[in-house]
FIKOLZA-1660 file (N, C-alpha, C; in steps of 0.1 Angstrom, whole numbers, plus 5000, padded with zeros to 4 digits):
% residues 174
   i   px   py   pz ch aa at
   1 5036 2188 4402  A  X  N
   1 5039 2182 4389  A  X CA
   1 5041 2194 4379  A  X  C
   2 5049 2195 4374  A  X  N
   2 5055 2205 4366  A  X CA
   2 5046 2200 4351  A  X  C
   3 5044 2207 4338  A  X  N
   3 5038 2201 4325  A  X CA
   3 5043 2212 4314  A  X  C
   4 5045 2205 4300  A  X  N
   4 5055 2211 4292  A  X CA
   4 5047 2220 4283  A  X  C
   5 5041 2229 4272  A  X  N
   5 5034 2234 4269  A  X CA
   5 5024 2227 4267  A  X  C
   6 5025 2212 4262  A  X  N
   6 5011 2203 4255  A  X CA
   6 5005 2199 4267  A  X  C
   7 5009 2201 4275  A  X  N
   7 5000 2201 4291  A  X CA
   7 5004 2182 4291  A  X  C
   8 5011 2178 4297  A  X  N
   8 5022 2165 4298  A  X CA
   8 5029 2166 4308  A  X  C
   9 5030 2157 4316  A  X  N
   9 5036 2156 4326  A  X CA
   9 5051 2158 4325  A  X  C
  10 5059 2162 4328  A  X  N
  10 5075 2160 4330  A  X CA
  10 5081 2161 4338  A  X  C
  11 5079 2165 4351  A  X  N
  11 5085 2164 4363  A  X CA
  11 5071 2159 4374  A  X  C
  12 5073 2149 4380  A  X  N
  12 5067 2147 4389  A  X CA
  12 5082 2137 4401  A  X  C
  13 5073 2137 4411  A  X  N
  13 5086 2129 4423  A  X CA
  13 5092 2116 4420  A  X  C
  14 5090 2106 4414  A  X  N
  14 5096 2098 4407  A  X CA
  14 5101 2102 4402  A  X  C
  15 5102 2109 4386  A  X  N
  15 5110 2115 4381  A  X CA
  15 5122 2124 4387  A  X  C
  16 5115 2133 4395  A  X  N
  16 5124 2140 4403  A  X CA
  16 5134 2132 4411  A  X  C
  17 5131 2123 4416  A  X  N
  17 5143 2113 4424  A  X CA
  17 5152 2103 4412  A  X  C
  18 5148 2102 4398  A  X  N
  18 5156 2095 4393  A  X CA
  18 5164 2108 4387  A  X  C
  19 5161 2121 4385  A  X  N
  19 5172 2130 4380  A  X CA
  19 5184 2130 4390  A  X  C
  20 5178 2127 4408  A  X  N
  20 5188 2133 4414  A  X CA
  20 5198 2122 4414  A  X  C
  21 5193 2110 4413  A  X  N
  21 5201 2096 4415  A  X CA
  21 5208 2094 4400  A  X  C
  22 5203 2106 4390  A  X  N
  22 5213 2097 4378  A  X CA
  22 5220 2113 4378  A  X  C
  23 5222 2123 4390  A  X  N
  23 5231 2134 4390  A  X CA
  23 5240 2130 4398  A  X  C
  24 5236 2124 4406  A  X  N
  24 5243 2119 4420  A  X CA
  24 5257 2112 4413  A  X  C
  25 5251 2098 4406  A  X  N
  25 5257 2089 4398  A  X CA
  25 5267 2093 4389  A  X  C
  26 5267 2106 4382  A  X  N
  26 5274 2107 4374  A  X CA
  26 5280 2118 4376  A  X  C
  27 5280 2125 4390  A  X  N
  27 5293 2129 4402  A  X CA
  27 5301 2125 4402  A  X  C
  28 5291 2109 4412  A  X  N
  28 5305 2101 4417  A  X CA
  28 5316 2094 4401  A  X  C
  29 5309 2094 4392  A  X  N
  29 5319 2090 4381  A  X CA
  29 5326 2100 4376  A  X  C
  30 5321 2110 4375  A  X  N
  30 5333 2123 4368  A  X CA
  30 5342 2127 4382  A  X  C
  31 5344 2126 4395  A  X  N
  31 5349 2124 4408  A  X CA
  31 5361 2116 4405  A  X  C
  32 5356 2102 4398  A  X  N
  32 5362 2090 4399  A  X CA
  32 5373 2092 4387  A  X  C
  33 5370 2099 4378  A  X  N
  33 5379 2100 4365  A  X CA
  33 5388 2115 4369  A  X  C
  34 5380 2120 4373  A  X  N
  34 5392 2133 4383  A  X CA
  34 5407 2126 4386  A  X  C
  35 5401 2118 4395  A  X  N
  35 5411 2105 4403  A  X CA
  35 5423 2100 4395  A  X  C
  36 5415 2094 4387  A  X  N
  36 5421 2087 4376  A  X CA
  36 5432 2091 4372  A  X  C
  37 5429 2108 4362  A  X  N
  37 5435 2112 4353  A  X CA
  37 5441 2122 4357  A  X  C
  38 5443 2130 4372  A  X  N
  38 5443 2141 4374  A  X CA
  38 5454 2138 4387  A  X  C
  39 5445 2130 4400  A  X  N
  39 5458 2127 4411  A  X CA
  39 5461 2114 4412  A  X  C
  40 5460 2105 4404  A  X  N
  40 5466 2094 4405  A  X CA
  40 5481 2090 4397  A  X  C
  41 5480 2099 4383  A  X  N
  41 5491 2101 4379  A  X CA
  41 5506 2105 4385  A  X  C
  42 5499 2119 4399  A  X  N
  42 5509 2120 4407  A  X CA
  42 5512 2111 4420  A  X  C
  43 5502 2108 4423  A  X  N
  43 5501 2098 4435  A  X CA
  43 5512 2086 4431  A  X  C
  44 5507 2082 4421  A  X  N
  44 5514 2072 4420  A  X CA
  44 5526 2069 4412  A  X  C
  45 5533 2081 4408  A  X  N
  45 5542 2082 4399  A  X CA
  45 5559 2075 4402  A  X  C
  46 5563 2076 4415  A  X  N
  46 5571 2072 4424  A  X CA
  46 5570 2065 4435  A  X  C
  47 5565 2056 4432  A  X  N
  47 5560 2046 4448  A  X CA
  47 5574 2045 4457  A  X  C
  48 5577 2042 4472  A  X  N
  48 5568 2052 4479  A  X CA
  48 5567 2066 4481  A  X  C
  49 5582 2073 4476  A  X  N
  49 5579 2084 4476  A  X CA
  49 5573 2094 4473  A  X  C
  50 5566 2088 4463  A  X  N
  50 5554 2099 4462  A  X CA
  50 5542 2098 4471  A  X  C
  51 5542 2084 4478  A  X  N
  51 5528 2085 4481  A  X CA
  51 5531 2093 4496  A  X  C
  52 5543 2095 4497  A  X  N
  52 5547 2106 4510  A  X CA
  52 5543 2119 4508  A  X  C
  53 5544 2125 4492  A  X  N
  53 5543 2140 4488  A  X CA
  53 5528 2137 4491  A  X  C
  54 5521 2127 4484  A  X  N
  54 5504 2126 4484  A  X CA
  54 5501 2130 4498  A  X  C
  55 5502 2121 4508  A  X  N
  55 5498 2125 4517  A  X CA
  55 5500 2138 4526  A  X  C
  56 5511 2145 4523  A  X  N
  56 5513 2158 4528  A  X CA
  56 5508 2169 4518  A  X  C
  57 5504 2168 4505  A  X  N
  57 5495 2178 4495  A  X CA
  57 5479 2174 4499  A  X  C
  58 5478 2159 4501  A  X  N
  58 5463 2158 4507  A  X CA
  58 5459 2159 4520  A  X  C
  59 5471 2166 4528  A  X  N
  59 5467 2168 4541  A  X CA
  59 5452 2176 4550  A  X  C
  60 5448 2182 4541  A  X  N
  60 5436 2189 4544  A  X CA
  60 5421 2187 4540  A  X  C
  61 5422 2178 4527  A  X  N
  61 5414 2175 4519  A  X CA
  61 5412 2161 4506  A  X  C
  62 5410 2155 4511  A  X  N
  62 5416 2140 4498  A  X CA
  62 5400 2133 4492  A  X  C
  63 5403 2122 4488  A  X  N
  63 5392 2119 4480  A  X CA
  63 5386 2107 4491  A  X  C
  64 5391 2109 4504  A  X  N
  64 5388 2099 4514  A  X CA
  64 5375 2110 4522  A  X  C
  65 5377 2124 4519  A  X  N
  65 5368 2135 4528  A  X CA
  65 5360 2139 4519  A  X  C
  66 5360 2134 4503  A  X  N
  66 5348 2140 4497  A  X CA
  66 5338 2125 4494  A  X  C
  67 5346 2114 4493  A  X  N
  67 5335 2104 4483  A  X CA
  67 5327 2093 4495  A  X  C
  68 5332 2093 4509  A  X  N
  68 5320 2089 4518  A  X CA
  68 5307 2096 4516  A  X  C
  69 5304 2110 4518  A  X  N
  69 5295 2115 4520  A  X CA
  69 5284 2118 4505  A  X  C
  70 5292 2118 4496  A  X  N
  70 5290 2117 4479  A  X CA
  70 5284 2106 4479  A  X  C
  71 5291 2091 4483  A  X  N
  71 5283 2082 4482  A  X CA
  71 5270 2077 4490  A  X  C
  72 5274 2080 4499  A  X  N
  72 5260 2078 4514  A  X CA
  72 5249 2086 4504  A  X  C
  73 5248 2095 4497  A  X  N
  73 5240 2102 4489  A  X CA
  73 5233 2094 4477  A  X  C
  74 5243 2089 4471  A  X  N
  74 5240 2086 4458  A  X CA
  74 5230 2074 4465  A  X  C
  75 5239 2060 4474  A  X  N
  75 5224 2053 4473  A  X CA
  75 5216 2055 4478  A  X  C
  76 5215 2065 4493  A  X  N
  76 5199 2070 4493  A  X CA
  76 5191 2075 4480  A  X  C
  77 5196 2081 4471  A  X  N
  77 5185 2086 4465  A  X CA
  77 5188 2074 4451  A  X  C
  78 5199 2067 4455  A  X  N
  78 5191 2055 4446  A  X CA
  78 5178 2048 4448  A  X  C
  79 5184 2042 4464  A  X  N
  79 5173 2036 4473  A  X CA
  79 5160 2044 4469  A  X  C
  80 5159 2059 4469  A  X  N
  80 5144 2062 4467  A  X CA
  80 5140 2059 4450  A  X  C
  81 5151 2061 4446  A  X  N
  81 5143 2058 4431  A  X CA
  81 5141 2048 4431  A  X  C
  82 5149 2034 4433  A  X  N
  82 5143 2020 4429  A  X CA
  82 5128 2022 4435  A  X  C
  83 5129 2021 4449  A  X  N
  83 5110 2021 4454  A  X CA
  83 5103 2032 4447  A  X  C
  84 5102 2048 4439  A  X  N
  84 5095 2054 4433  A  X CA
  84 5094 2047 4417  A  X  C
  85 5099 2037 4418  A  X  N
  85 5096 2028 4403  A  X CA
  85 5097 2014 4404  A  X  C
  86 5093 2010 4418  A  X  N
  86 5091 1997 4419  A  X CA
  86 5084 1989 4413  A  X  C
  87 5070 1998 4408  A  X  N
  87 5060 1994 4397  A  X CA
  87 5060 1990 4384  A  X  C
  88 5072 2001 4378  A  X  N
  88 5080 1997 4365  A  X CA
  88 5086 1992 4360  A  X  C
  89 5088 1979 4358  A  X  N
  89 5097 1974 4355  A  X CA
  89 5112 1977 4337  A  X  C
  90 5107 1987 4334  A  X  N
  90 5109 1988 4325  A  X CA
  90 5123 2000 4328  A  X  C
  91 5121 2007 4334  A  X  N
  91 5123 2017 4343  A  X CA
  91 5134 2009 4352  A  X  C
  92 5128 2004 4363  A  X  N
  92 5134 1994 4371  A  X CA
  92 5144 1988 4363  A  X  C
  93 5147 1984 4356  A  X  N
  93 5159 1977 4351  A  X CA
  93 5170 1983 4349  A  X  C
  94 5167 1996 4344  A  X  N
  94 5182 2006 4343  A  X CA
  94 5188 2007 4355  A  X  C
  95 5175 2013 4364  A  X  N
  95 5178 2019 4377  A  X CA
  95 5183 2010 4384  A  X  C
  96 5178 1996 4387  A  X  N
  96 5189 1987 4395  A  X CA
  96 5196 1981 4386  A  X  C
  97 5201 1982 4376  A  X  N
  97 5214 1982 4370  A  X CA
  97 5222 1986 4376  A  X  C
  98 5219 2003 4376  A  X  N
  98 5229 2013 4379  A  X CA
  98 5230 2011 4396  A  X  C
  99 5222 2010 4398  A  X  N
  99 5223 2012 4415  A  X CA
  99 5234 2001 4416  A  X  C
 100 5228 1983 4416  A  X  N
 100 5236 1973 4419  A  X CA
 100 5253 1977 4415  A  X  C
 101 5255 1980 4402  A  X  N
 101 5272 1982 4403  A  X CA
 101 5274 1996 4410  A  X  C
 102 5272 2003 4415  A  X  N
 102 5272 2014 4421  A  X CA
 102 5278 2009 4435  A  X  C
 103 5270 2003 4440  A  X  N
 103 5265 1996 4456  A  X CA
 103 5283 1987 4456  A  X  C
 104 5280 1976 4443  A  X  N
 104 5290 1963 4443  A  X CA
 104 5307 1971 4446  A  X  C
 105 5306 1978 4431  A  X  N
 105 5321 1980 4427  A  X CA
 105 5322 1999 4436  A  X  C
 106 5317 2004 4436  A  X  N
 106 5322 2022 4446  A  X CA
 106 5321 2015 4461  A  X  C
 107 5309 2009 4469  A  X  N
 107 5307 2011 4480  A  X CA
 107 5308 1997 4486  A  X  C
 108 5308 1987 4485  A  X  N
 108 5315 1972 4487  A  X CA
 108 5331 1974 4479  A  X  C
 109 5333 1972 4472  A  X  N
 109 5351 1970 4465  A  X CA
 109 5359 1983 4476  A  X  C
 110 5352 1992 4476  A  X  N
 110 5360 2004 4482  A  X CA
 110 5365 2001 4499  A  X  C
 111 5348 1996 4507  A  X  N
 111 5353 1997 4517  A  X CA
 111 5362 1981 4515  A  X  C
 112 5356 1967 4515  A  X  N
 112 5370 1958 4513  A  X CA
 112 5380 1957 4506  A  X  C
 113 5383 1961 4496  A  X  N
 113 5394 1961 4491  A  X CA
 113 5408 1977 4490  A  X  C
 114 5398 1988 4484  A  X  N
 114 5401 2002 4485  A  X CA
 114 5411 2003 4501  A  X  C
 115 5403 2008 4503  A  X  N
 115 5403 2011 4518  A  X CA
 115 5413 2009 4526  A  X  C
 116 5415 1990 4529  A  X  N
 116 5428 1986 4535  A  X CA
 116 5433 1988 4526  A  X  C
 117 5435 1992 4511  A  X  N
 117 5453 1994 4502  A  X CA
 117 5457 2012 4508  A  X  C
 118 5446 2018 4508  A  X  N
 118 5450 2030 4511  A  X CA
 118 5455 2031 4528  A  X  C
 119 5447 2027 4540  A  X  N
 119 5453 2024 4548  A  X CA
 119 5468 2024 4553  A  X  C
 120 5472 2012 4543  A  X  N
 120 5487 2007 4544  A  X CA
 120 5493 2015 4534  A  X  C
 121 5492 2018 4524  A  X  N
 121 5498 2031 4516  A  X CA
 121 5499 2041 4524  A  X  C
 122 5489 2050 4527  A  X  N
 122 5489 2068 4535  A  X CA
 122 5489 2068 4548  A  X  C
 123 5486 2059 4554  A  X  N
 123 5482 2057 4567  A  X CA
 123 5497 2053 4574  A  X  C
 124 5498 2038 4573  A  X  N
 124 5512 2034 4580  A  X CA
 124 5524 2036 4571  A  X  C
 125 5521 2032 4555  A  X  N
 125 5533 2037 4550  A  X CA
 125 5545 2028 4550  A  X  C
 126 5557 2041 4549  A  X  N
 126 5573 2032 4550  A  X CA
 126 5575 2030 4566  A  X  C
 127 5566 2034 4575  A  X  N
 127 5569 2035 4589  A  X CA
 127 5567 2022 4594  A  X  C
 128 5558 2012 4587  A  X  N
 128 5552 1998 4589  A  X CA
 128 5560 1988 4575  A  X  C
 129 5557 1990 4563  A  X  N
 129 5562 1983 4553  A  X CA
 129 5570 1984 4541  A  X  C
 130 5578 1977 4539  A  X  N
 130 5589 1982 4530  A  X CA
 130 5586 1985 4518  A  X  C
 131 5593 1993 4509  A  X  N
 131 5590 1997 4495  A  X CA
 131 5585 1993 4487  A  X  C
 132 5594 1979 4485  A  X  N
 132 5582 1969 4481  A  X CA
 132 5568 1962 4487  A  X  C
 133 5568 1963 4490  A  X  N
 133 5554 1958 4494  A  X CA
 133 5541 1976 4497  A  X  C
 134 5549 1982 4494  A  X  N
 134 5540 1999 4486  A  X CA
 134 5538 1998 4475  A  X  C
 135 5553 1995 4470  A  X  N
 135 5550 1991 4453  A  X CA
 135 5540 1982 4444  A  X  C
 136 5538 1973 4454  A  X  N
 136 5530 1958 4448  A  X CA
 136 5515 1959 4451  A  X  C
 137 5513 1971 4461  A  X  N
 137 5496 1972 4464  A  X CA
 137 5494 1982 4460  A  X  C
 138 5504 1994 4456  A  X  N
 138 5501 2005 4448  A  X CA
 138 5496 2001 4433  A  X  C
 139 5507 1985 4429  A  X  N
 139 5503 1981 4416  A  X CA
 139 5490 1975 4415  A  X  C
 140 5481 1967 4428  A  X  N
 140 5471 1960 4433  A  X CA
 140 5458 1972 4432  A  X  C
 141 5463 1982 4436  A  X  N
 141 5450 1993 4439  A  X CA
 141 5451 1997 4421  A  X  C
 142 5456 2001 4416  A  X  N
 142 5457 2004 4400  A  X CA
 142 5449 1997 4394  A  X  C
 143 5454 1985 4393  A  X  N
 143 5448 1978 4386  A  X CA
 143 5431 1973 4388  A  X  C
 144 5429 1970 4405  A  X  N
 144 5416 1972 4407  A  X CA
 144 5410 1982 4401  A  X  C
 145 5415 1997 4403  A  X  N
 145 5407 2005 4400  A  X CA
 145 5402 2010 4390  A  X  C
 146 5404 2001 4375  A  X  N
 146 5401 2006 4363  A  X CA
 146 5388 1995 4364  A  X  C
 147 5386 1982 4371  A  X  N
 147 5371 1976 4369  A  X CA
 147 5364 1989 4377  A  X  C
 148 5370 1993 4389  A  X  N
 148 5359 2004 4394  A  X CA
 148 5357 2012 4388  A  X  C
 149 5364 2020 4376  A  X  N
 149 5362 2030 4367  A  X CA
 149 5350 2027 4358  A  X  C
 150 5349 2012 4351  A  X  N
 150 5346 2006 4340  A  X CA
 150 5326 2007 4344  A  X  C
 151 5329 2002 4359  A  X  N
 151 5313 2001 4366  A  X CA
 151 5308 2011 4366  A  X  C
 152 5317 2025 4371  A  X  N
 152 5311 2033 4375  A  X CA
 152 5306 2043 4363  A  X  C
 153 5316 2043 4350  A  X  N
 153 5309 2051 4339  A  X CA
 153 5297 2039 4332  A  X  C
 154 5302 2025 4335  A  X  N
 154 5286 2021 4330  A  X CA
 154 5273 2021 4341  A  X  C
 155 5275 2023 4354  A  X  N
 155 5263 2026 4362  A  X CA
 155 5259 2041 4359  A  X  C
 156 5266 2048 4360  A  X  N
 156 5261 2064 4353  A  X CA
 156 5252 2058 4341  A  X  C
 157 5257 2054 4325  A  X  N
 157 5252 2050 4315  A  X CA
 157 5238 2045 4322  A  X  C
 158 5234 2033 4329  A  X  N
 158 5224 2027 4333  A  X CA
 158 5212 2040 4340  A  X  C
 159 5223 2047 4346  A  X  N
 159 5209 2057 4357  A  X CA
 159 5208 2065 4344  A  X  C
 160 5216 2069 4334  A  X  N
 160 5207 2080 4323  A  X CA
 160 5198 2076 4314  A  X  C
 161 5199 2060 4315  A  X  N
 161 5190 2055 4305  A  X CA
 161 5177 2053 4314  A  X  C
 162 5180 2050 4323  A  X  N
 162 5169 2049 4335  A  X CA
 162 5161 2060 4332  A  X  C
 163 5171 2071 4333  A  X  N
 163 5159 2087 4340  A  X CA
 163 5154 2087 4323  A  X  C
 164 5158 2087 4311  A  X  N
 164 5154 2092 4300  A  X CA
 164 5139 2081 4298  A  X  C
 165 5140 2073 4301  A  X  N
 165 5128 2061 4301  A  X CA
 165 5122 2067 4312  A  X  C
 166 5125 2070 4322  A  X  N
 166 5112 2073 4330  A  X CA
 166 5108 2086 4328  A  X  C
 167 5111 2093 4321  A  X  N
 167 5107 2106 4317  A  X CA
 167 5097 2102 4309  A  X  C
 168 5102 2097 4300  A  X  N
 168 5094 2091 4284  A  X CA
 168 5078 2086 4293  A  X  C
 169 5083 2077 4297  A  X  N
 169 5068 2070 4304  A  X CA
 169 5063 2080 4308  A  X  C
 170 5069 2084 4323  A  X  N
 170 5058 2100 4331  A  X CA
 170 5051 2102 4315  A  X  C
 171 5062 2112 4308  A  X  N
 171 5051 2119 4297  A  X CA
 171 5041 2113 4287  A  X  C
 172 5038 2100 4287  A  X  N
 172 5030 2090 4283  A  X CA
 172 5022 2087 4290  A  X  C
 173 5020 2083 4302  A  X  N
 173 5010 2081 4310  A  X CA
 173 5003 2095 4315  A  X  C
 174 5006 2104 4310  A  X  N
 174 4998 2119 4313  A  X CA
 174 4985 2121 4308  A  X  C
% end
């Protein structure tokens, strides 16, 4: 347990797992606005031919090889925070806030819905389906992905309000 000069708690393991779950959290959202504003503009600028440049610029590295293992992270150390504040409900409510849209809209929407659009976008392509039908799930993935944007900067919001509340408490019950 770490304590600040008034001799107060501030870091102890609860605490410590809600820093890492609302660091984790708000990764995966500045990751996700990377996305957004950064390769999606090119990705999707020319359906399908661009998503042919995409896939040969992302040949070595894409947002398919960084955000599995980003996320596998985030809800384990969500997972630990809800149970290191299972007692709290006060606390608890941010934190499975943030967790539940976390879980719902990044790691449920992604693998059922995400997933198979990119699939058939980068994967099979014009070699399986015609332009149109790139164009219409290019337009399908877009548009899904601004509720996933919407969740994921308010599940970040949720885990910071989480950890500032559970800080506050730790330093109160000291």
């Amino acid at each position: 347990m770490i304590r600040d000069k008034h001799r107060s708690a501030v870091l102890n393991i609860p605490v410590m797992a809600g820093i890492l779950y609302a660091w984790a959290q708000t990764v995966v959202t500045g990751a996700l606005l990377f996305d957004t504003f950064v390769l999606y503009p090119n990705i999707f600028a020319d359906v399908p031919q661009s998503l042919s440049a995409s896939t040969q610029f992302l040949s070595r590295a894409s947002p398919g090889s960084f955000f599995p293992g980003l996320g596998a992270f985030t809800l384990a150390t969500g997972l630990v925070t809800l149970w290191a504040w299972r007692r709290n409900r006060g606390v608890l409510a941010y934190f499975a806030a943030g967790f539940l849209l976390m879980a719902t809209f990044d790691f449920v929407a992604s693998a059922l819905y995400f997933w198979p659009r990119n699939t058939l976008m980068f994967t099979e392509g014009l070699k399986v389906h015609s332009a149109e039908k790139l164009l219409e799930v290019s337009r399908q993935f877009r548009s899904a992905h601004w509720i996933r944007v919407v969740a994921s900067v308010t599940a970040s919001f949720c885990a910071m309000l989480g950890l500032v509340t559970a800080a506050r408490q730790s330093a109160q019950n000291q």
